[in-house]
N, C-alpha and C positions, 0 to 999 in steps of 0.2 A: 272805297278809299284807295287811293295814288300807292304807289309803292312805297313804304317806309325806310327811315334812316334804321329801325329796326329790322327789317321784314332783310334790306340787303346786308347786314350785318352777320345774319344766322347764315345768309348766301354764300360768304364769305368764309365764316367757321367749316361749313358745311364743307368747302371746296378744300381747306385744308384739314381736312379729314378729321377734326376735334369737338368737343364740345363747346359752347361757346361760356366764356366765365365770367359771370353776374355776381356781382354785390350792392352788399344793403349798408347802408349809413346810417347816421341818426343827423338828421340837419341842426347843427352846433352843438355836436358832440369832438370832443370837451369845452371848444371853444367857438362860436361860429366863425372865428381866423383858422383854426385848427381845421374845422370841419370841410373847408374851400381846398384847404392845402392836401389833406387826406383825397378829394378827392383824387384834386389834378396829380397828384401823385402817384396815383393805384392806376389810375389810366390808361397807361405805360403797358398795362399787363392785363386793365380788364376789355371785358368787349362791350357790356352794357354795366349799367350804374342806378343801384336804385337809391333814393334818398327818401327818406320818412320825414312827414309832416307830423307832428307832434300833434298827440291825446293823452292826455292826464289818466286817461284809464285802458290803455293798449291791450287789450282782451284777449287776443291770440298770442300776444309779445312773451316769452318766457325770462324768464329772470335777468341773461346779457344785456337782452335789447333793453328793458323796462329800467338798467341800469344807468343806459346810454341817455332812458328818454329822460331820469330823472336828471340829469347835469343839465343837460341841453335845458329843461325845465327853468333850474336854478340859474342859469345864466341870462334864464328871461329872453329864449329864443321864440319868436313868434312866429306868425304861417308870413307875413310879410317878408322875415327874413329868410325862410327857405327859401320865397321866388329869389331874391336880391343872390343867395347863394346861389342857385340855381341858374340863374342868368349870368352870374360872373363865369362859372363855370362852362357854360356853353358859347360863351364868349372866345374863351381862348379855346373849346375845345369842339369844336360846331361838328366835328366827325363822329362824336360818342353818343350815341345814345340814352339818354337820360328819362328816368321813370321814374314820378313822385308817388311814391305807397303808404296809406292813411285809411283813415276811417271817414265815415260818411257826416259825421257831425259836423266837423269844420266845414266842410263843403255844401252842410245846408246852411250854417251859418254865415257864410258869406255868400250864399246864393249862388247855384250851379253854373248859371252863365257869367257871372262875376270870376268865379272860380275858372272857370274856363281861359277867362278873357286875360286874367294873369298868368295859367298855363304857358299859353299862348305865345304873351309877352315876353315870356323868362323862356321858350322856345325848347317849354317839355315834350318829350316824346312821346310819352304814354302816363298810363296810371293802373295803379290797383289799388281798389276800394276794397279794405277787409272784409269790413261787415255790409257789403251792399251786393247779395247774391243772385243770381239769376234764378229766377226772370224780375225780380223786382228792380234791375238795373238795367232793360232793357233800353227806357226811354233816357236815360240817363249816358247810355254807352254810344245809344244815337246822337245824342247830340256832340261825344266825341267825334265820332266817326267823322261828322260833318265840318269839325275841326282840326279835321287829318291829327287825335290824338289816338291813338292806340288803348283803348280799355283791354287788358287785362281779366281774361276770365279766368275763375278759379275750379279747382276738381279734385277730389280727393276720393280715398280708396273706398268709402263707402258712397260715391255717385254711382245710382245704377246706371246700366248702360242706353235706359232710352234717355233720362235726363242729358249725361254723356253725349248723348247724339247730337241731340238741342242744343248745348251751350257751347260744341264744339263749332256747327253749324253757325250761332251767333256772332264765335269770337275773331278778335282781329287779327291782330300782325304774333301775338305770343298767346297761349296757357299754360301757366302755370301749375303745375300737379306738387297736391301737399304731400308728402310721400306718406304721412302716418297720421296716426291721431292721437296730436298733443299739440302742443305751445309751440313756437321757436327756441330753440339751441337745444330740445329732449335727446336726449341720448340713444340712437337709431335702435328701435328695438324691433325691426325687421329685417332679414337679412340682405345685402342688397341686390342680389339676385332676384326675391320675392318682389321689392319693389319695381326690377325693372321687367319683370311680369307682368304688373299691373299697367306700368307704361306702355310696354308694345299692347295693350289692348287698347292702349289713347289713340296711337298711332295706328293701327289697323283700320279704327273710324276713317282717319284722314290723314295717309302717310305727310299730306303738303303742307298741314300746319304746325308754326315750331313748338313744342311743347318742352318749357325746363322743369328740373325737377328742385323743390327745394324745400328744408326742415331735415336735417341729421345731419348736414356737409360738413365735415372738419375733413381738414388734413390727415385725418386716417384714412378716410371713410372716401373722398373725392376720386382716388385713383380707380376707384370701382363700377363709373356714372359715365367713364368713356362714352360710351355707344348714347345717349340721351344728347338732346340738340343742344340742350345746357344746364347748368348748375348755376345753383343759388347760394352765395357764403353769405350768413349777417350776423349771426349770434357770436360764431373764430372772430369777427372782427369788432365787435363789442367788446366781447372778453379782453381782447388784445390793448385796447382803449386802457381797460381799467387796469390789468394790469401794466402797463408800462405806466399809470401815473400813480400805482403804488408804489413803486420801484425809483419813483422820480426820473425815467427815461421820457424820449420823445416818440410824442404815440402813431407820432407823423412817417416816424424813418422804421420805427417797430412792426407797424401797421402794413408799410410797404415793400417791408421783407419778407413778412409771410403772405402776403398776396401772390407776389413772384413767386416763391416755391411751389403755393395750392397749384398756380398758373402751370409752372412744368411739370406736376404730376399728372395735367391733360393732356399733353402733347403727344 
């Protein structure tokens, strides 16, 4: 695969000596107007941008996210309207990075090279499939490859180290490292040191592939992930959603306040 709008992104982090700062959305969360605005907003401060395709049953999603998916839900956001989001978005913003994250179901249900072919269209960068692990997504991440999209391998602290070896070997332009074992937004119940143990052994594999780290990142917890190629915020920015429309504030300007702050405590 070419060099990616990813792969020189992390190039970029890398040179100014930070981590690079990724987030997770929920595609028409609160609103699909909302959700467009959120991101072009956060933009400003992130370096990569993931947005989720909605599934009615988010299995790994912990209570923020699963919050986000039910609105976006009730609003009657479809996987059609994610691309339309997703293509506005990389419209005005063709420099950023954009990664749709989902589950396998929609994407059999619309058929993987259909799926693909709308990727494509709406000029997504990449992807992670939750529940689609390797090696069962080998043929599946080939035929990104082919379509210069970045699949996304996943790793967590109970992958031994030959599997490790394999999936590292596989994957593209990112990996992902789950830092623990729970849900999204669990409350870090390792210290973060321990975690970035387990990461220099990711890195040891293969100092040259980016590897972020994400599941525990709040705003406490972020200033400590310095040294990791980058961070993953989604649950702080769920939460954020729902609070500011308990509050009756705007989840758009609330949302993009504390993104800038996460953002300068990597600096």
């Amino acid at each position: 695969m070419k060099s990616s709008l990813i792969d020189f992104t992390f190039k970029k982090c890398r040179r100014e000596k930070r981590p690079a700062l990724i987030t997770f959305t929920v595609a028409g969360d609160n609103t699909k107007k909302n959700s467009l605005k959120i991101l072009n907003s956060i933009s400003k401060y992130v370096d990569i941008l993931e947005l989720s395709f909605l599934h009615n049953c988010p299995i790994a999603d912990g209570g923020q996210i699963q919050n986000s998916t039910y609105r976006s839900l009730e609003n009657g956001t479809t996987l059609k309207d994610t691309f339309q989001i997703a293509k506005k978005f990389k419209k005005k913003n063709p420099q950023k990075p954009l990664i749709l994250m989902g589950y396998y179901n929609l994407i059999y249900q619309s058929g993987e090279n259909n799926f693909l072919k709308n990727c494509k269209s709406s000029k997504v960068d990449g992807l992670i499939v939750v529940d689609l692990p390797w090696p069962e997504n080998k043929i599946f991440a080939e035929k990104c490859k082919k379509k210069s999209i970045s699949f996304v391998q996943l790793l967590s602290p109970t992958t031994s180290k030959v599997r490790m070896k394999k999936i590292i070997k596989d994957s593209h332009d990112m990996i992902y490292y789950i830092s623990m074992l729970s849900t999204t937004g669990g409350r870090l119940k390792i210290p973060p040191k321990k975690i970035l143990e387990n990461y220099s052994k990711i890195k040891k594999i293969n100092k040259n592939k980016n590897c972020v780290i994400g599941f525990g990142i709040t705003n406490n917890t972020i200033g400590s992930f310095k040294k990791a190629d980058g961070v993953v915020v989604g649950s702080e920015i769920c939460k954020e959603i729902t609070k500011s429309l308990k509050k009756r504030q705007n989840p758009v300007t609330n949302v993009n306040k504390m993104v800038k702050k996460m953002k300068d405590k990597i600096l």
